[in-house]
DSSP file (Angstrom, degrees, kcal/mol; ACC not computed):
  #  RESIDUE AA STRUCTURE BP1 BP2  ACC     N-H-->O    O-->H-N    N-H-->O    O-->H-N    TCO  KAPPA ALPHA  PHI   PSI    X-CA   Y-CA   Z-CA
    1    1 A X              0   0    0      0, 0.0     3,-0.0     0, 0.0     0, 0.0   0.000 360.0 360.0 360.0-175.5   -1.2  -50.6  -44.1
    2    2 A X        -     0   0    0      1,-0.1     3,-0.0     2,-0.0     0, 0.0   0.001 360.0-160.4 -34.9 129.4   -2.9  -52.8  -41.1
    3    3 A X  S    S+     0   0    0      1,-0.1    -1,-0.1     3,-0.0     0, 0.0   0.776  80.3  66.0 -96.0 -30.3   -6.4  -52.4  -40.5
    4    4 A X        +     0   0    0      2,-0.0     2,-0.4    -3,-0.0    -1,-0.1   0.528  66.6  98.4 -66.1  -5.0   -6.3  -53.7  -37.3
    5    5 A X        -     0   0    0      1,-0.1     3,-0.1    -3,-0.0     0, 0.0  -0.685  47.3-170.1 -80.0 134.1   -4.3  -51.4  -35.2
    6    6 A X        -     0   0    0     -2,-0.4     2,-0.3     1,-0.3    -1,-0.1   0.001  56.0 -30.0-109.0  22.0   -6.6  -49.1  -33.2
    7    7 A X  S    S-     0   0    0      2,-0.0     2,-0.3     0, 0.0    -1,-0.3  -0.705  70.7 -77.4 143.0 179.7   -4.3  -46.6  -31.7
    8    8 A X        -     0   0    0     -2,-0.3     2,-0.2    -3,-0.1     0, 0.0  -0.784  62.7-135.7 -81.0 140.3   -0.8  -45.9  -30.3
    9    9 A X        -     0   0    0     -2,-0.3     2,-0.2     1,-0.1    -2,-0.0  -0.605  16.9-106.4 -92.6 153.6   -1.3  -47.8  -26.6
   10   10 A X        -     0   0    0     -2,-0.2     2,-0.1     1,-0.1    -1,-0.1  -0.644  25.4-135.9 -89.2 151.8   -0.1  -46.3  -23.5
   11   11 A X     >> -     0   0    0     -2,-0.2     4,-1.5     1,-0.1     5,-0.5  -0.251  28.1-105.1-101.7-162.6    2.8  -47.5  -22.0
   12   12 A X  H  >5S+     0   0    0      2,-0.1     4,-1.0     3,-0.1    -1,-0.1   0.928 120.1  59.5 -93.0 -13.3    2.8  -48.1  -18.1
   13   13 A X  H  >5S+     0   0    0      1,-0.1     4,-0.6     2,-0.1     5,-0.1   0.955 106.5  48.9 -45.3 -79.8    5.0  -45.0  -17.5
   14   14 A X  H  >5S+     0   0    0      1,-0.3     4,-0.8     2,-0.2    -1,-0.1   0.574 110.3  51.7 -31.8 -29.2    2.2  -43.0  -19.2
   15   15 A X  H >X5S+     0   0    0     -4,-1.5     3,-2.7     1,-0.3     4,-2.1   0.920 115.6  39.9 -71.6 -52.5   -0.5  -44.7  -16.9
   16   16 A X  H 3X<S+     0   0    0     -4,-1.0     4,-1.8    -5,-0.5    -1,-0.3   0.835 108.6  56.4 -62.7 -22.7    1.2  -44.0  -13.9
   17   17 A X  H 3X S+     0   0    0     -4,-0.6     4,-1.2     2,-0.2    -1,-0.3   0.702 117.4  45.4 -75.2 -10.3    2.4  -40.3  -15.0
   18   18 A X  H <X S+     0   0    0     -3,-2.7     4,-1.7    -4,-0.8    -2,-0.2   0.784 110.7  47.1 -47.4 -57.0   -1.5  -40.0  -15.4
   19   19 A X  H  X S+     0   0    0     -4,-2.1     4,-2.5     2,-0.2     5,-0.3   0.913 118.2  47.7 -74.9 -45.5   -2.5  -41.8  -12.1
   20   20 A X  H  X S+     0   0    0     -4,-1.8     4,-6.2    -5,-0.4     5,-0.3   0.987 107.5  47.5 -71.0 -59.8    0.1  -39.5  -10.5
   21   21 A X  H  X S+     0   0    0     -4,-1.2     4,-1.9    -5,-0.2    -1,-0.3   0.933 114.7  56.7 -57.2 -21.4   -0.9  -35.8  -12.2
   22   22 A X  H  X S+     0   0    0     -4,-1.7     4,-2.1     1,-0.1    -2,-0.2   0.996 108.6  45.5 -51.8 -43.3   -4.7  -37.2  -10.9
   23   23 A X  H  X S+     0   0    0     -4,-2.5     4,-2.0     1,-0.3     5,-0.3   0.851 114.7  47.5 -69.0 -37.6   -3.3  -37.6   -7.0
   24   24 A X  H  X S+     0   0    0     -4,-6.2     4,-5.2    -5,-0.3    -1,-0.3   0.931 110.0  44.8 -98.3   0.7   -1.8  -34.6   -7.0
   25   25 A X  H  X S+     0   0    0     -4,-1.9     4,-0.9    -5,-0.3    -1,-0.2   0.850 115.9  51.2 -70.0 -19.1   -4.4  -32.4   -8.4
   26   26 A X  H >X S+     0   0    0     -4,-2.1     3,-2.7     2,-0.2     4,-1.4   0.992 110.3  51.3 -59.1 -83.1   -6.9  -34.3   -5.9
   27   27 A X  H >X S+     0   0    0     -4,-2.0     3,-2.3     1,-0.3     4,-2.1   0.869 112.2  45.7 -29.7 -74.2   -4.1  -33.4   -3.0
   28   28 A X  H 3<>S+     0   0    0     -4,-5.2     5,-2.5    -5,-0.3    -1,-0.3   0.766 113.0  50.7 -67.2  -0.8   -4.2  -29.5   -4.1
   29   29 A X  H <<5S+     0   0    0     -3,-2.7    -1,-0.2    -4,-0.9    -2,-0.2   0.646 117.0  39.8 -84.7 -25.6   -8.1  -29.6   -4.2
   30   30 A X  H <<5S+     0   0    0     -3,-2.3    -2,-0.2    -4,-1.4    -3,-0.2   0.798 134.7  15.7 -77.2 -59.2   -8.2  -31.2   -0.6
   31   31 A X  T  <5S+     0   0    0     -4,-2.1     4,-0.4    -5,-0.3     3,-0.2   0.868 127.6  36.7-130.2 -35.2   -5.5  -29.2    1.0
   32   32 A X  T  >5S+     0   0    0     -5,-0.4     4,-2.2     1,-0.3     2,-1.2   0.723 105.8  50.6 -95.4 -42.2   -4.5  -26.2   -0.9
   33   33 A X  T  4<S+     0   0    0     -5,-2.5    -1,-0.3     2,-0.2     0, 0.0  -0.919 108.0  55.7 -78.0  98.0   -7.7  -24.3   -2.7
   34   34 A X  T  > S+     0   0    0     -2,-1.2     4,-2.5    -3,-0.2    -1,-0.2  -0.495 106.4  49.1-127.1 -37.8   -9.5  -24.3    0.2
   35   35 A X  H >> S+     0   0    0     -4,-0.4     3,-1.1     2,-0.2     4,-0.9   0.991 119.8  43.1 -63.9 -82.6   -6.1  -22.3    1.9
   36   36 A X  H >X S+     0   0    0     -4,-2.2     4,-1.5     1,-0.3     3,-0.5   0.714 108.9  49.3 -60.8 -34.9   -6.3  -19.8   -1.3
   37   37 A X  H 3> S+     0   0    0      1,-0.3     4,-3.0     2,-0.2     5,-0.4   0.914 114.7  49.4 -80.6 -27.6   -9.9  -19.0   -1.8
   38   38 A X  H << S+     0   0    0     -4,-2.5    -2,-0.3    -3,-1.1    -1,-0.3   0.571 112.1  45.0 -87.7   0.7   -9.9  -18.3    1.9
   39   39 A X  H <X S+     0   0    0     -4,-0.9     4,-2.3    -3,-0.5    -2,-0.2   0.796 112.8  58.3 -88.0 -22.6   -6.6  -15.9    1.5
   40   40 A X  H >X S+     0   0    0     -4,-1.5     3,-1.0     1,-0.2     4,-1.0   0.976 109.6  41.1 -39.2 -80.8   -8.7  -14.5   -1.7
   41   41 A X  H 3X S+     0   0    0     -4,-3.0     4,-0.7     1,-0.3    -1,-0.2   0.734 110.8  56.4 -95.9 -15.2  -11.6  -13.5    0.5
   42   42 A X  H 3> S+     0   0    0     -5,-0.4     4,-3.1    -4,-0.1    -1,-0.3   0.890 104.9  50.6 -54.2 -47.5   -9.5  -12.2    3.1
   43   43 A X  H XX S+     0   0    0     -4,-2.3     3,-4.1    -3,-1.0     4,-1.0   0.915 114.6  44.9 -55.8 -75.3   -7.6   -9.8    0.8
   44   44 A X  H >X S+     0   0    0     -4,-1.0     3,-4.0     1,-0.3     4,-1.1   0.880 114.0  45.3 -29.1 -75.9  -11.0   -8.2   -0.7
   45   45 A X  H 3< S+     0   0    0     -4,-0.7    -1,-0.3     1,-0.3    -2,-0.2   0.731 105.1  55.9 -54.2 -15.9  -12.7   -7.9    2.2
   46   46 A X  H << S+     0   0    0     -3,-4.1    -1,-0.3    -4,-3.1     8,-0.2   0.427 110.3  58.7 -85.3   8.8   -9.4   -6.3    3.9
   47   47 A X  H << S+     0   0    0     -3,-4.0     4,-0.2    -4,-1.0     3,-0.2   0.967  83.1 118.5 -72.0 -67.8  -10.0   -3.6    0.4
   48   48 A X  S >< S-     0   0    0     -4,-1.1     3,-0.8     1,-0.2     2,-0.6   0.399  79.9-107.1 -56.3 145.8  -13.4   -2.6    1.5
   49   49 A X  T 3  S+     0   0    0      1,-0.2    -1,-0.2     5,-0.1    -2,-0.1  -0.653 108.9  25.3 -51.2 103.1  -14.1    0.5    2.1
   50   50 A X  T 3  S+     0   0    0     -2,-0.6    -1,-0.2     1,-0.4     2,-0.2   0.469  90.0 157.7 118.1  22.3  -14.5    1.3    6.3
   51   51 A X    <>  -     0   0    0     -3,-0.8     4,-1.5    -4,-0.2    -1,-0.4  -0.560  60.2-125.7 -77.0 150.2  -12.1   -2.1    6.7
   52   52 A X  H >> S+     0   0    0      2,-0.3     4,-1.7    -2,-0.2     3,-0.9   0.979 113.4  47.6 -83.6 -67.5  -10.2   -2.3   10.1
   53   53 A X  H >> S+     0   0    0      1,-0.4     4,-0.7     2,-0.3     3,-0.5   0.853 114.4  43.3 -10.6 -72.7   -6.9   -2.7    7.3
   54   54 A X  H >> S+     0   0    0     -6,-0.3     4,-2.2     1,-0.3     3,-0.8   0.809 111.5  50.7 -69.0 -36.2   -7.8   -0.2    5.4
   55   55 A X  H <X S+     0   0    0     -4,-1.5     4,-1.9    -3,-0.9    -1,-0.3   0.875 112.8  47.8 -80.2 -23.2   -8.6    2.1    8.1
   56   56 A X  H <X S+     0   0    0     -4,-1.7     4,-1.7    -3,-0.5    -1,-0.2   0.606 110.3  58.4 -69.4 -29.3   -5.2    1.4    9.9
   57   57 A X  H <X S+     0   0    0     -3,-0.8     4,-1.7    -4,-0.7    -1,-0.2   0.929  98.2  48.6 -84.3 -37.7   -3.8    2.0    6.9
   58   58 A X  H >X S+     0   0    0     -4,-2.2     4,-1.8     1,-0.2     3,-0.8   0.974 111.3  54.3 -57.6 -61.9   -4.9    5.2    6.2
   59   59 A X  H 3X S+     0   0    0     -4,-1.9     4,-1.0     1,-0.3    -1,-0.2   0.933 103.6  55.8 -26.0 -57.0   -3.7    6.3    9.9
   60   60 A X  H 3X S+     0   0    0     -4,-1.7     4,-2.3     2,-0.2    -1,-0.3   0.962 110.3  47.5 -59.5 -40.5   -0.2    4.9    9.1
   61   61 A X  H <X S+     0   0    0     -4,-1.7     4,-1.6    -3,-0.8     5,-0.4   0.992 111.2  47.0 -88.4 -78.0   -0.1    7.5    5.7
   62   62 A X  H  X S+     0   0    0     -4,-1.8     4,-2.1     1,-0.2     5,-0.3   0.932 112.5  50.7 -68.0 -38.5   -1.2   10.6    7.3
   63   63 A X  H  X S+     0   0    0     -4,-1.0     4,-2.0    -5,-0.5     3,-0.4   0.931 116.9  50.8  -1.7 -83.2    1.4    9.9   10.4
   64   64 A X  H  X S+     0   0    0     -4,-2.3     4,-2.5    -5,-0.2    -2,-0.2   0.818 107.7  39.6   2.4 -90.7    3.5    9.6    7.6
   65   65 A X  H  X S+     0   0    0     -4,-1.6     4,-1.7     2,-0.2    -1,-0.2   0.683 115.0  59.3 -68.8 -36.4    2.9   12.5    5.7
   66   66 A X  H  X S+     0   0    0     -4,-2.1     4,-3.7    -5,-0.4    -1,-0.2   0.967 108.7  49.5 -47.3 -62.3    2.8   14.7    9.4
   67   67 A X  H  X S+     0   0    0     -4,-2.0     4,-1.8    -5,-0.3    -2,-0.2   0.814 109.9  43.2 -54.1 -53.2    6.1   13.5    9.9
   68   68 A X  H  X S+     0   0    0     -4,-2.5     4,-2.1     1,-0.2    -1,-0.3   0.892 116.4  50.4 -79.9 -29.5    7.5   14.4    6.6
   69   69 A X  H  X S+     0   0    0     -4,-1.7     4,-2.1     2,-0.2    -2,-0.3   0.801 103.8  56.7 -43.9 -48.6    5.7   17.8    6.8
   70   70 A X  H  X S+     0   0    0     -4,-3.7     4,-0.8     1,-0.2    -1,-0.2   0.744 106.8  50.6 -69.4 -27.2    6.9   18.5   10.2
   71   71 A X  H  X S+     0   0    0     -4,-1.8     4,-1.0    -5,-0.2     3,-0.3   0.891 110.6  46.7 -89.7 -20.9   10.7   18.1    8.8
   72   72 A X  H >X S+     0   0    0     -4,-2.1     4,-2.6     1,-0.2     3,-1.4   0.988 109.0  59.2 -65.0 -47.3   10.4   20.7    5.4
   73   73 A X  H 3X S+     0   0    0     -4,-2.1     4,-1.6     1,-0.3    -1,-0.2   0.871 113.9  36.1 -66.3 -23.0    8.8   23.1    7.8
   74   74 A X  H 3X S+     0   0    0     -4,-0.8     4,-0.9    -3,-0.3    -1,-0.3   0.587 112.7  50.9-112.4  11.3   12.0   22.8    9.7
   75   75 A X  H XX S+     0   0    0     -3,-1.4     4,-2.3    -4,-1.0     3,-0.9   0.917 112.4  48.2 -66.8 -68.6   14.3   22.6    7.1
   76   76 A X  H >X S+     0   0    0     -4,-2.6     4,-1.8     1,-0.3     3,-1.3   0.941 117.7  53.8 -56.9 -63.7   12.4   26.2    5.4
   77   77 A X  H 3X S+     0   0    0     -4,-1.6     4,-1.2    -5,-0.3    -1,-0.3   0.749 115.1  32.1 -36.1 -56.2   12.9   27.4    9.4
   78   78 A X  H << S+     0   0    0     -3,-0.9     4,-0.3    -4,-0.9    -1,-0.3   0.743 119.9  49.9 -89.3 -27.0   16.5   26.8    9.8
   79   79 A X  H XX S+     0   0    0     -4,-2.3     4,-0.9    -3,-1.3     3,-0.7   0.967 116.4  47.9 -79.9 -39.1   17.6   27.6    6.0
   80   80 A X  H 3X>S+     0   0    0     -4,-1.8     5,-1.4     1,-0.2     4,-0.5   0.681 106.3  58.9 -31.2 -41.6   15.4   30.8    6.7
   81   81 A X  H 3<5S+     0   0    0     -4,-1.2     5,-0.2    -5,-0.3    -1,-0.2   0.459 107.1  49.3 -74.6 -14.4   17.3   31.4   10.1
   82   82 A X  H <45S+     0   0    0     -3,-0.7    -1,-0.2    -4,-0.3    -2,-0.2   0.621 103.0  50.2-113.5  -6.1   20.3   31.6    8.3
   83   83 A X  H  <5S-     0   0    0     -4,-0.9    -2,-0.2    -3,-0.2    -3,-0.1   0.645 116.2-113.3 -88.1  -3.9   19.7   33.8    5.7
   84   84 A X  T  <5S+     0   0    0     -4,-0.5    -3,-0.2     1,-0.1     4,-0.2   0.563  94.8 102.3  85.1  11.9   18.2   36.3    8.8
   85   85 A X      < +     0   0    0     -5,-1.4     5,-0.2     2,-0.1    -3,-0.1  -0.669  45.1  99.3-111.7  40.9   14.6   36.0    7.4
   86   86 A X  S  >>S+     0   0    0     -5,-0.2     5,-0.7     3,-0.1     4,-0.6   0.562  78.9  48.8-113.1 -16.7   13.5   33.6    9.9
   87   87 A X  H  >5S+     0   0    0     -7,-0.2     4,-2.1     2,-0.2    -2,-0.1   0.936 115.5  45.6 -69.5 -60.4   11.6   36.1   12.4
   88   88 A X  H  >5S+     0   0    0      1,-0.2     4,-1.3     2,-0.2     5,-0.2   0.944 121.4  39.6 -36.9 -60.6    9.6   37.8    9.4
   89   89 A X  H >>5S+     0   0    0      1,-0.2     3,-2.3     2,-0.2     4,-1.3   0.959 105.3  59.3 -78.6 -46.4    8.7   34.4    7.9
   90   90 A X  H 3X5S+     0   0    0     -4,-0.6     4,-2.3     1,-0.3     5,-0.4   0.869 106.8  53.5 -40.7 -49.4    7.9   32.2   11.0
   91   91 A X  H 3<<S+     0   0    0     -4,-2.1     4,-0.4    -5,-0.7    -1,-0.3   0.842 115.3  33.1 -70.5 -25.5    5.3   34.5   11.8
   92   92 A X  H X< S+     0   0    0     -3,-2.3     3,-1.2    -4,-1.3    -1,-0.2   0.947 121.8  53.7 -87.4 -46.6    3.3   34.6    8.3
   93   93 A X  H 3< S+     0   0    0     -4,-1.3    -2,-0.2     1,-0.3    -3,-0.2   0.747 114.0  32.7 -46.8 -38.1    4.1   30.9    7.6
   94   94 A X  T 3< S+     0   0    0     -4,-2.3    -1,-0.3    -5,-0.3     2,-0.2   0.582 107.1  69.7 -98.7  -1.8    3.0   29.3   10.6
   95   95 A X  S <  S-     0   0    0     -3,-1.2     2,-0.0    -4,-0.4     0, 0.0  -0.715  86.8 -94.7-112.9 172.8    0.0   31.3   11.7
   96   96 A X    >   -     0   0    0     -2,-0.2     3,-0.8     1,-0.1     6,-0.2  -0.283  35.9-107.1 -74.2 158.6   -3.5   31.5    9.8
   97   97 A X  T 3  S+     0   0    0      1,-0.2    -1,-0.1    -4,-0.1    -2,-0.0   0.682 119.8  27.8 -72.8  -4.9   -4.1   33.7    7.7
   98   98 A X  T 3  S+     0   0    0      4,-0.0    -1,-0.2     5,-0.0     2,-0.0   0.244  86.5 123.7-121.8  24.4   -6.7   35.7   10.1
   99   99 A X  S <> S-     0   0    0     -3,-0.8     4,-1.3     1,-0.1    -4,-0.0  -0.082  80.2-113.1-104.8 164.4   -4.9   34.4   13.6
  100  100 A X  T  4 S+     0   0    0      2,-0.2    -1,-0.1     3,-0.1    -3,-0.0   0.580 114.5  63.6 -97.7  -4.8   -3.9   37.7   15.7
  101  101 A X  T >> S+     0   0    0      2,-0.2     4,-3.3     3,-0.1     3,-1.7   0.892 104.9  49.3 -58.0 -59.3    0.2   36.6   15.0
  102  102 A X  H 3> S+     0   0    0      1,-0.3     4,-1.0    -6,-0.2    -2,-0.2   0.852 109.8  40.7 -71.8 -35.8   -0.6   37.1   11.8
  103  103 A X  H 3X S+     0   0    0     -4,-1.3     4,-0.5     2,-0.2    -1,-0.3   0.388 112.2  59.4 -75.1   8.3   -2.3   40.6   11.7
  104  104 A X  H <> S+     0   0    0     -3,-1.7     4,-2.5     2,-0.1     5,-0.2   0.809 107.9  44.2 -93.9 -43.1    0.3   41.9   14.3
  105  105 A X  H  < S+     0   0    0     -4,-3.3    -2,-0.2     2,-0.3    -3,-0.1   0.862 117.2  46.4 -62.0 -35.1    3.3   41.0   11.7
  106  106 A X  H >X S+     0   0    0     -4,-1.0     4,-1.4    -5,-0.3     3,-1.3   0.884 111.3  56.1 -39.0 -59.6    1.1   42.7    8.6
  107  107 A X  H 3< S+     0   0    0     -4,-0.5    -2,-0.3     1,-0.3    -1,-0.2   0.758 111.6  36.0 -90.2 -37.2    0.7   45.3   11.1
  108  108 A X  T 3< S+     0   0    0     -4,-2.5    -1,-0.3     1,-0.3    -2,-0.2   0.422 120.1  50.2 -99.4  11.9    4.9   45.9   11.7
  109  109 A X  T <4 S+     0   0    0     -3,-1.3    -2,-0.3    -5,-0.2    -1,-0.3   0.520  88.7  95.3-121.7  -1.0    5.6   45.4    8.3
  110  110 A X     <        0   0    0     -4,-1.4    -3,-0.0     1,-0.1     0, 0.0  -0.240 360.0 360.0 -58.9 158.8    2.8   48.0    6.5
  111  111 A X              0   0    0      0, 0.0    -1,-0.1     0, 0.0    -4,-0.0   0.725 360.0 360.0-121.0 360.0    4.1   51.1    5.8
C-alpha cells in the first residue's frame, strides 16, 4: 500500500474535543480540588478521636439511648402494674442492689 501516509490525522472536531476536555480539567483543578481536598481534611479531622464532632456526637447517642431506656423501664412499670406485680418489682428493679429500698423489700419478702 502507500508508504507515505504517516497516520490517521485528526480532524478539527477532535482538536477541539481535546482543547475542550484540557479547559475543563484545568477549570476543576483551579476551582474544584481545592473545595474537595479541603472537605477531605475536614471529614478526618472531624473522625479524630477527642474531635468537637465526635464528641457531640457521642453526647447525642447516650441522650439517645437514656431516652429509650427511660421508655422500656416504663413500659416493664405499667405492664407490671397491670398484672399487680408492680409494687414487688419497682422496688428490686429500680434500686441498687445494696441501696436500703432494696434490703427493706428482701427484708418483707424473706420468709
Amino acid at each position: 500500500m502507500g508508504g507515505g501516509d504517516k497516520g490517521i490525522q485528526e480532524t478539527p472536531q477532535q482538536r477541539a474535543a481535546v482543547e475542550h476536555a484540557v479547559n475543563l480539567m484545568a477549570d476543576y483543578k483551579q476551582r474544584w480540588l481545592p473545595v474537595q481536598e479541603n472537605l477531605a481534611k475536614h471529614i478526618v479531622a472531624s473522625g479524630e478521636a477527642g474531635s468537637r464532632e465526635r464528641t457531640a456526637a457521642t453526647g447525642r447517642a447516650s441522650t439517645d439511648n437514656a431516652m429509650q431506656f427511660a421508655k422500656a423501664g416504663g413500659a416493664v412499670e405499667k405492664s407490671l402494674a397491670n398484672s399487680g406485680a408492680a409494687r414487688a418489682a419497682r422496688s428490686s428493679i429500680w434500686a441498687s442492689p445494696g441501696s436500703a429500698r432494696t434490703r427493706r423489700s428482701r427484708a418483707a419478702w424473706a420468709p
